[in-house]
Kinemage of the C-alpha trace (Angstrom):
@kinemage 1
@onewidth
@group {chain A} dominant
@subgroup {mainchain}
@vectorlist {calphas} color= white
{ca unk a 1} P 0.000 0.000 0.000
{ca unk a 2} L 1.388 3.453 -0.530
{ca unk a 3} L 2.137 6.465 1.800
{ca unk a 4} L -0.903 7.819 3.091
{ca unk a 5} L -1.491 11.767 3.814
{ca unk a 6} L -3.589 12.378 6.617
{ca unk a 7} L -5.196 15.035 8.071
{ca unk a 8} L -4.087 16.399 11.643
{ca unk a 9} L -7.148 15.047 13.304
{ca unk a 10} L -6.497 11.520 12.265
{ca unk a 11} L -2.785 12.173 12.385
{ca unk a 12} L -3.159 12.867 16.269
{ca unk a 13} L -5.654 9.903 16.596
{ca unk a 14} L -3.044 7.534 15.156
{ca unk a 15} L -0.309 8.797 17.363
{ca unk a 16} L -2.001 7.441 20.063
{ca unk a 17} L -0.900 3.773 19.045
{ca unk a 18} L 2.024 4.578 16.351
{ca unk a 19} L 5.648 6.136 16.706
{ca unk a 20} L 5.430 9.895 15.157
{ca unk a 21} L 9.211 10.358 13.451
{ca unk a 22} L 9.625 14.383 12.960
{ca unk a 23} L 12.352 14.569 10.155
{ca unk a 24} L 12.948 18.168 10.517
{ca unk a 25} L 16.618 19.183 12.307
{ca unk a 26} L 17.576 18.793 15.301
{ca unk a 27} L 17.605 22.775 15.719
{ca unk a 28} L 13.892 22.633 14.996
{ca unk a 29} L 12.842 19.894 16.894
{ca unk a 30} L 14.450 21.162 20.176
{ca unk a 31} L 13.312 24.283 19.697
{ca unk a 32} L 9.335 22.997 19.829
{ca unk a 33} L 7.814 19.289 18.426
{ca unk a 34} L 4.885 17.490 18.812
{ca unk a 35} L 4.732 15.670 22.125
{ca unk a 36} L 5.313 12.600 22.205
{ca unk a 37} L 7.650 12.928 18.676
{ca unk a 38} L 11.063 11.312 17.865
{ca unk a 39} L 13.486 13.273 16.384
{ca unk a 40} L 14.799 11.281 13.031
{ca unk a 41} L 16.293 14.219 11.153
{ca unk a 42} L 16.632 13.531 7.527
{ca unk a 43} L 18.967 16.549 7.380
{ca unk a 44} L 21.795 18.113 10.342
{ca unk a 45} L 21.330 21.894 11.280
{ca unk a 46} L 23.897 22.451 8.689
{ca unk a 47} L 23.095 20.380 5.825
{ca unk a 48} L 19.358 22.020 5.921
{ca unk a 49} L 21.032 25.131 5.779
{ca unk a 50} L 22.953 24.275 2.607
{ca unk a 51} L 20.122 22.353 0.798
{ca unk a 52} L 17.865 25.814 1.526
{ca unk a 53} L 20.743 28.100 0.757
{ca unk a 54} L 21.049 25.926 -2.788
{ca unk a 55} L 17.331 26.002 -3.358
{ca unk a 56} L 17.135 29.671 -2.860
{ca unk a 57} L 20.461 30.390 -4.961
{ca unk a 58} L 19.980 27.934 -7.765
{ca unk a 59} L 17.279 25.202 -8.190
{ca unk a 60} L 14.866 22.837 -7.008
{ca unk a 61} L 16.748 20.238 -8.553
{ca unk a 62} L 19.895 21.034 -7.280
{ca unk a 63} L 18.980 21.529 -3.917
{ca unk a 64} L 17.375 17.703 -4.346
{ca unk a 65} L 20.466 16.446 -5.636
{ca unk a 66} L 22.378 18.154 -2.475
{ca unk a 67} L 20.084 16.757 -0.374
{ca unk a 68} L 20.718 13.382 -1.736
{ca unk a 69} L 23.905 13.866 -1.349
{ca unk a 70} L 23.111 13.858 2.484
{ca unk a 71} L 19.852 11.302 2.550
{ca unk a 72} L 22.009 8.479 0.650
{ca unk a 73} L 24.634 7.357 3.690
{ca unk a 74} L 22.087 7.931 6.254
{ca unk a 75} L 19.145 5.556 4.596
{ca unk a 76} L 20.586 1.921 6.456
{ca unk a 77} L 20.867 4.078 9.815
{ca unk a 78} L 17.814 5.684 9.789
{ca unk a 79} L 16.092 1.816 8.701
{ca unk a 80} L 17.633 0.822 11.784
{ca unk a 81} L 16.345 3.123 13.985
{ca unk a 82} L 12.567 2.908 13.238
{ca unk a 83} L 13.332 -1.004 13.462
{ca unk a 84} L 14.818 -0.064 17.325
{ca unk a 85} L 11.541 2.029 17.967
{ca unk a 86} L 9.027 0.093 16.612
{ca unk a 87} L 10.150 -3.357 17.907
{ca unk a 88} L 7.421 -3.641 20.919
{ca unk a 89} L 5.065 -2.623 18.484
{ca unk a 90} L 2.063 -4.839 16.693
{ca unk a 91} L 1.720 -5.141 12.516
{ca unk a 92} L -1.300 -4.021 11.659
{ca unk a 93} L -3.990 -6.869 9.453
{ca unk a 94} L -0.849 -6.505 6.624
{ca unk a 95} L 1.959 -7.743 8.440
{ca unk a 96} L 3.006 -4.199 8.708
{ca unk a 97} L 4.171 -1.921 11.494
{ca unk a 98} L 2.792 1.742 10.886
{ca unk a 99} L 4.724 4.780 11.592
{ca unk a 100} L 3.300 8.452 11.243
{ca unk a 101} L 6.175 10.883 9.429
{ca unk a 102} L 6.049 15.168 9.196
{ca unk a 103} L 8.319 17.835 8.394
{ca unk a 104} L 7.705 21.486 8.490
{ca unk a 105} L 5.145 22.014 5.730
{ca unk a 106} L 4.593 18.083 4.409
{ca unk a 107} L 7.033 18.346 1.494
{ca unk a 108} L 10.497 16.547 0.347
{ca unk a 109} L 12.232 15.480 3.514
{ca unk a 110} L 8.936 14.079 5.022
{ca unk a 111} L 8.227 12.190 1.204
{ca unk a 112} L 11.891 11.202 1.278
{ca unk a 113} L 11.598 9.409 4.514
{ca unk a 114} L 8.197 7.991 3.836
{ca unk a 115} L 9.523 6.492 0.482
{ca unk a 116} L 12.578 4.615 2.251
{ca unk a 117} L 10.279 3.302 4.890
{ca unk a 118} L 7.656 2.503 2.862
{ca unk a 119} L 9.965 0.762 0.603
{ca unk a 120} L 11.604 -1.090 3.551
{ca unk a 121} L 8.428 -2.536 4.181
{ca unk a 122} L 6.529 -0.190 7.017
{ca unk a 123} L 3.050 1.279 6.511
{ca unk a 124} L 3.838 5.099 6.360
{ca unk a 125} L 1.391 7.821 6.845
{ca unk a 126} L 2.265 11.620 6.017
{ca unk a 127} L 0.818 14.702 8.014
{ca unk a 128} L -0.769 16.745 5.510
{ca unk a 129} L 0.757 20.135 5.935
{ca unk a 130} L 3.071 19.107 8.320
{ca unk a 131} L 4.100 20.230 11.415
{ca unk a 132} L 2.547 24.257 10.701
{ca unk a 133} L -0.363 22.267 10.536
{ca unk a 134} L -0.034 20.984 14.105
{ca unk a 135} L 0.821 24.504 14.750
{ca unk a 136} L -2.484 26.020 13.498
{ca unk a 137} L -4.207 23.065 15.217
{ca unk a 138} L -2.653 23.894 18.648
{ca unk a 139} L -3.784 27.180 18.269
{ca unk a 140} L -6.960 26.302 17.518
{ca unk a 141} L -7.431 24.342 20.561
{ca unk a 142} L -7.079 27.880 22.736
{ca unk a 143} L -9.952 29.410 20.980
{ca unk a 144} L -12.258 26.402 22.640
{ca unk a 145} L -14.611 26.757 25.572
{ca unk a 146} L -13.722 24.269 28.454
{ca unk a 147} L -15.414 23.646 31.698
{ca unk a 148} L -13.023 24.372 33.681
{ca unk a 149} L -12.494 25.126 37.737
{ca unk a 150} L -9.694 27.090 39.344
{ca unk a 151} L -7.760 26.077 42.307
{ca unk a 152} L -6.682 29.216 44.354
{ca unk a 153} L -4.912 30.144 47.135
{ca unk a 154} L -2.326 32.360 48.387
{ca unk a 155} L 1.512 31.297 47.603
{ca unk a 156} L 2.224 28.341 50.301
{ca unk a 157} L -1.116 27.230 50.504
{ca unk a 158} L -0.122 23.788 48.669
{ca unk a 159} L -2.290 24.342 45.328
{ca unk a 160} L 0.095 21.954 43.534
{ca unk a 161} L -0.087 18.701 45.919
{ca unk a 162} L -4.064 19.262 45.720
{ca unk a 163} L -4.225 19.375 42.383
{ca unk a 164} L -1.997 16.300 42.218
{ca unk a 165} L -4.255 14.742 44.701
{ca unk a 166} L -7.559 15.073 42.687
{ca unk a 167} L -6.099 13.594 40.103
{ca unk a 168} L -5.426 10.434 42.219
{ca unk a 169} L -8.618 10.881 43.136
{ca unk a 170} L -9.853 10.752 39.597
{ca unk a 171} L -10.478 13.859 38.476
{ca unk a 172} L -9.387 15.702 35.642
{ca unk a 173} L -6.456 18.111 35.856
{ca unk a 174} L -3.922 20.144 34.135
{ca unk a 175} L -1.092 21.291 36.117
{ca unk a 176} L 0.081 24.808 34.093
{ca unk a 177} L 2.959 24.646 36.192
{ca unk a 178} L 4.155 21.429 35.301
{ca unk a 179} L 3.785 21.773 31.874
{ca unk a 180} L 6.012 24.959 32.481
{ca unk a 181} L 8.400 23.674 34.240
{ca unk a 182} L 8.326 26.724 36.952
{ca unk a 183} L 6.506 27.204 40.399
{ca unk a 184} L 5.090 30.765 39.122
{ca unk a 185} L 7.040 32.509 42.069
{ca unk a 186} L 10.665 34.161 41.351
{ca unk a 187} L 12.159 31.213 42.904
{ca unk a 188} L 9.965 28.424 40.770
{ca unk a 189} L 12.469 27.501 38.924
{ca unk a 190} L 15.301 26.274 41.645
{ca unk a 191} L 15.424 22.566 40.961
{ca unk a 192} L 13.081 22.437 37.985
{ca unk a 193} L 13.746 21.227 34.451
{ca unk a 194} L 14.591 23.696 32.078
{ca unk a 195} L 11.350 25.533 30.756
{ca unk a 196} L 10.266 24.688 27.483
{ca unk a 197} L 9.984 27.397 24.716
{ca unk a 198} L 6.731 29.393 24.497
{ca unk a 199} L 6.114 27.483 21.140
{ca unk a 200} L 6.516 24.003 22.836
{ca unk a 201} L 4.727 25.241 25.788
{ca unk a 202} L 1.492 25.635 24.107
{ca unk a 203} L 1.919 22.114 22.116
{ca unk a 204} L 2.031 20.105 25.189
{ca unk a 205} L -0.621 22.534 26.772
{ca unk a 206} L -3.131 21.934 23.432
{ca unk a 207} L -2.443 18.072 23.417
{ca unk a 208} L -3.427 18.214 27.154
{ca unk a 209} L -6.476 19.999 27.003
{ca unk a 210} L -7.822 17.943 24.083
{ca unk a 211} L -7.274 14.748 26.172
{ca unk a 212} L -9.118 16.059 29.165
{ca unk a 213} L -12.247 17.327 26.625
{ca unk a 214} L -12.303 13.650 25.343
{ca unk a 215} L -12.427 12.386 28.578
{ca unk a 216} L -15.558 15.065 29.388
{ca unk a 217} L -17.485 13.908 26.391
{ca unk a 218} L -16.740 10.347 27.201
{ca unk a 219} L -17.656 10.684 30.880
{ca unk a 220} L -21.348 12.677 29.696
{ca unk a 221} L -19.655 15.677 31.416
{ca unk a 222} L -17.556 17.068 33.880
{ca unk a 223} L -15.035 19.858 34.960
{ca unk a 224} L -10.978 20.412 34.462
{ca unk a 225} L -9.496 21.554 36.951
{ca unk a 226} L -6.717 24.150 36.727
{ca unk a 227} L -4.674 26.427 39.244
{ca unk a 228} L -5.288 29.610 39.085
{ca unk a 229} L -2.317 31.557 37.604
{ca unk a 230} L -1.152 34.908 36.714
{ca unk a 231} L -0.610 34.976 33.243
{ca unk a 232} L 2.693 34.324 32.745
{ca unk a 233} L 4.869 31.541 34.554
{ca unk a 234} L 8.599 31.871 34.737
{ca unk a 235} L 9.851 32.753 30.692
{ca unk a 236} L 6.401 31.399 29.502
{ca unk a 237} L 2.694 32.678 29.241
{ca unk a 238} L -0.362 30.996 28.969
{ca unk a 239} L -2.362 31.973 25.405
{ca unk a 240} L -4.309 35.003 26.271
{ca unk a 241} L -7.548 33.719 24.493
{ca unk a 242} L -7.699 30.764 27.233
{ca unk a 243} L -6.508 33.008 30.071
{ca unk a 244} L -9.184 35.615 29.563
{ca unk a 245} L -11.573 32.423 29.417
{ca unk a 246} L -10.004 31.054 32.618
{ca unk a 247} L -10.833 34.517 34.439
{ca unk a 248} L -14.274 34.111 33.825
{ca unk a 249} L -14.234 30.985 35.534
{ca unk a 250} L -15.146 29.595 39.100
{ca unk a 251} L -12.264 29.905 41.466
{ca unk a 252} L -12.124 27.608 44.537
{ca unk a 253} L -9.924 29.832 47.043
{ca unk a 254} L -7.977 27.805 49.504
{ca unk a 255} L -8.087 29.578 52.919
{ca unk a 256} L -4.606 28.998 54.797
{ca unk a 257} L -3.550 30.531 58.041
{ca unk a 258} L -0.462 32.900 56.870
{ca unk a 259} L 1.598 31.224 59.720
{ca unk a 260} L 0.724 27.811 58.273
{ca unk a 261} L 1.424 28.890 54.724
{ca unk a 262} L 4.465 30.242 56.124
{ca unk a 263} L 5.645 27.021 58.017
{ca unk a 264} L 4.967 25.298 54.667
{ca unk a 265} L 7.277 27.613 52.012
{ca unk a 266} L 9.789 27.360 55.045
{ca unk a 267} L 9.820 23.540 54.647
{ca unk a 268} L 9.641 23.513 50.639
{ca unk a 269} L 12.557 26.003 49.960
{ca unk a 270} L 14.539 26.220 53.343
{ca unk a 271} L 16.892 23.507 52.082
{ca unk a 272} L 17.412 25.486 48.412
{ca unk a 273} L 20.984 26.906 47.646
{ca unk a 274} L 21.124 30.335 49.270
{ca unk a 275} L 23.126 31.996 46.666
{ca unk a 276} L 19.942 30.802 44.229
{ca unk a 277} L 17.966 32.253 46.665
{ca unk a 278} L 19.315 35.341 47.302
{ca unk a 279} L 19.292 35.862 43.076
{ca unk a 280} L 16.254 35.462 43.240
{ca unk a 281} L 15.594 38.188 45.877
{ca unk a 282} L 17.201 39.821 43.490
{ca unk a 283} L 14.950 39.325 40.704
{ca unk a 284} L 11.795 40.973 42.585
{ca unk a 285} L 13.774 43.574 44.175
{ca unk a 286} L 12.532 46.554 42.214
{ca unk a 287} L 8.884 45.504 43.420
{ca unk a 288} L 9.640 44.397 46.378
{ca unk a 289} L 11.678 47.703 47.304
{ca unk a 290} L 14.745 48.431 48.864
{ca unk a 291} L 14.816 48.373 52.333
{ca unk a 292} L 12.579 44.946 52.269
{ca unk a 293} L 14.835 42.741 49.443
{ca unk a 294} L 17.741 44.138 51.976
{ca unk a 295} L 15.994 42.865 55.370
{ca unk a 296} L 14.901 39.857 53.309
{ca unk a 297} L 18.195 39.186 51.837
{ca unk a 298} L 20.090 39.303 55.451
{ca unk a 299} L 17.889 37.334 57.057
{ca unk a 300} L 18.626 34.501 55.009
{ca unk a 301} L 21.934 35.427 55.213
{ca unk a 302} L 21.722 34.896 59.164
{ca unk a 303} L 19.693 31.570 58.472
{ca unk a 304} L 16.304 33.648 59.348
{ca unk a 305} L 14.710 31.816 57.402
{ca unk a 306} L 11.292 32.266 58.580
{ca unk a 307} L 12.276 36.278 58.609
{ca unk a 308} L 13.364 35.891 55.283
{ca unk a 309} L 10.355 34.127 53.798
{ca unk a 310} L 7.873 36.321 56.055
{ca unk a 311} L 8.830 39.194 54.221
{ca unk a 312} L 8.585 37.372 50.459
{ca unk a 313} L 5.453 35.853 51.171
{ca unk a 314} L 4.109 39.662 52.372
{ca unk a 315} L 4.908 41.071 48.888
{ca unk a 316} L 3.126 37.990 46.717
{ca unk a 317} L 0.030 37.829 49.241
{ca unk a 318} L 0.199 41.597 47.887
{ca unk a 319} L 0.201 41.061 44.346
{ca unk a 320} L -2.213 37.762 44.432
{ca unk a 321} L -4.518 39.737 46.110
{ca unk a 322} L -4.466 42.673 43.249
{ca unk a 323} L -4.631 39.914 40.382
{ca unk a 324} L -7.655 38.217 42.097
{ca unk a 325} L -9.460 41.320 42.011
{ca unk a 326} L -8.736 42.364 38.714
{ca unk a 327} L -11.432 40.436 37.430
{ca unk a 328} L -14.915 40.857 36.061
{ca unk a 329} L -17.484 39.927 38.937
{ca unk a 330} L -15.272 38.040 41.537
{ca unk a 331} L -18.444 38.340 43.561
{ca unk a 332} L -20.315 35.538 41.483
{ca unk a 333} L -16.641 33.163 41.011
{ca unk a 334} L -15.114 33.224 44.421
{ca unk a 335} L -16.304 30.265 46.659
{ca unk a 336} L -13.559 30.357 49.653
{ca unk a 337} L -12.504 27.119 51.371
{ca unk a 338} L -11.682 27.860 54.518
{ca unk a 339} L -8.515 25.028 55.768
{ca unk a 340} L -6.813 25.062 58.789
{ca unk a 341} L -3.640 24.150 57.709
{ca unk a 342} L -1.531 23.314 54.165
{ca unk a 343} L -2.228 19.444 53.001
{ca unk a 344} L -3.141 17.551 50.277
{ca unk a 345} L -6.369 16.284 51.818
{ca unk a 346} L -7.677 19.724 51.411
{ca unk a 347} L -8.514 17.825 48.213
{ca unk a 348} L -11.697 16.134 50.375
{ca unk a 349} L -13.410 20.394 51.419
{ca unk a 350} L -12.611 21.019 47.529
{ca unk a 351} L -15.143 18.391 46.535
{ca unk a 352} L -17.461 18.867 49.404
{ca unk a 353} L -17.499 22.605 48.283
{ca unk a 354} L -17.263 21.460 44.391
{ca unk a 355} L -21.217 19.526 45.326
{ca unk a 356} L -22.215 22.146 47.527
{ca unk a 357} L -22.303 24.898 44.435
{ca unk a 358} L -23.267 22.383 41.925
């Protein structure tokens, strides 16, 4: 049978079950891919750079034949390497193992590829358009409604582990910071990953919201829950089309103790290199002002740490208090939770309260 071109829609539907090989370079696959993707560049960083450069200057055809020039040695290695990642994997009804191939727009390297697999005996399908296909898919997904909930709090009131423990519990959730890579607050990103570009950001942020929509329509209905965020989080921002929707949402406000929000941050970033900490004192200290980044700065200094963090946790009680507010009838959204103390099993007052304004 010969390569298929498929649409995005079935191409993501597929991916589900088959190995998606992105043949683009290495440059362009770190920079942002589909999740999920392995990277199986037909052409280095470099070479692309020629065969575009020779394309541009002189011909389609001789940019082909420099490409070829390239493709040719690679074709056994590449073989080998779809053989490595599709060994676990079933043949479909024709003895065949199917593997889902893109490029940038759906043209030569992506055909190239599919040929020498399809020739070698796999069942190929081709994204129509590409990866900029993907792209206009992912942003498609943003312009969506979703019935969404907000988790809220002030910083230290353990929005994270609840969020984490609903989802144990069942319930649908997408954790914004996760898929950042960044706790939101000028020190979220000691001991996290690196953050993913904004591009990639939103590709893993589409792919999870379209999961959690199946899982509504499968379940008759249902809510996804979210934390409520400002819009940006560390070096990324969530799409402004699906934060303005967010805002309109219900937001489920955890209420902590300050003292008990305090003993909590204490515990979560008392043990963090000071040097990253004090940078990151640093960062804030135009907002937070003078005399408090220096009091804040030489109490950790001293090992203060409760000093320290008293101060910090002050400033963004400030400024989560301002961004709650700024908000079209908080009157109508707000539903406060009132806890005693930080803990995951806050998780069992959000559902009672979750039933109670149902």
């Amino acid at each position: 049978m010969a390569v298929q071109r498929i649409t995005i829609e079935s191409f993501l539907q597929q991916a589900q079950t088959a190995p998606v090989l992105d043949v683009r370079s290495p440059g362009e696959y770190s920079h942002a891919h589909i999740p999920g993707a392995y990277s199986l560049p037909l052409f280095s960083d470099e070479e692309r750079k020629v065969v575009g450069t020779t394309y541009k200057q002189q011909s389609r055809e001789q940019a082909i034949k420099a490409g070829l020039d390239y493709f040719g040695g690679k074709m056994r290695n590449m073989v080998e390497q779809v053989e490595e990642l599709t060994a676990g994997i079933q043949p479909t009804a024709g003895n065949k193992k199917t593997v889902l191939v893109h490029c940038w727009r759906g043209g030569m390297r992506s055909a190239g590829v599919a040929w020498l697999l399809d020739l070698y005996g796999f069942e190929v399908c081709t994204l129509e358009g590409g990866y900029k296909a993907f792209r206009n898919w992912v942003l498609q997904q943003f312009e969506k409604e979703y019935p969404a909930q907000l988790l809220g709090g002030y910083t230290g009131s353990g929005k994270t582990h609840v969020l984490h423990e609903l989802k144990k519990q069942g319930a649908l959730v997408i954790d914004l910071e996760g898929l950042a890579h960044h706790k939101g607050s000028a020190f979220g990103n000691i001991g996290m990953p690196p953050q993913p570009s904004q591009e990639h950001f939103e590709n893993k942020l589409a792919l999870e919201l379209q999961r959690a929509m199946q899982q509504v329509q499968a379940a008759g209905g249902g809510h996804i829950w979210m934390e409520d965020e400002s819009q940006r989080i560390g070096d990324v921002n969530t799409p402004i089309v699906l934060w303005k929707q967010l805002r309109k949402k219900p937001l489920y406000f955890l209420d902590i103790p300050f003292e008990e929000r305090l003993q909590h941050i204490v515990e979560e970033y008392g043990n963090l290199p000071r040097e990253r900490l004090v940078n990151s004192i640093i960062r804030i200290s135009k907002r937070l002002g003078g005399l408090e980044t220096k009091e804040a700065i030489h109490a950790l200094v001293e090992d203060r740490l409760a000093d320290s963090f008293c101060i910090l946790l002050k400033y963004y009680d400030k400024w989560y208090t301002k961004g709650m507010h700024n908000r079209d009838d908080l009157a109508s959204l707000l539903r406060s939770i009132p806890c005693s103390r930080v803990d995951a099993a806050n998780a069992r007052l959000l559902q009672q309260a979750t039933e109670q304004y149902r």
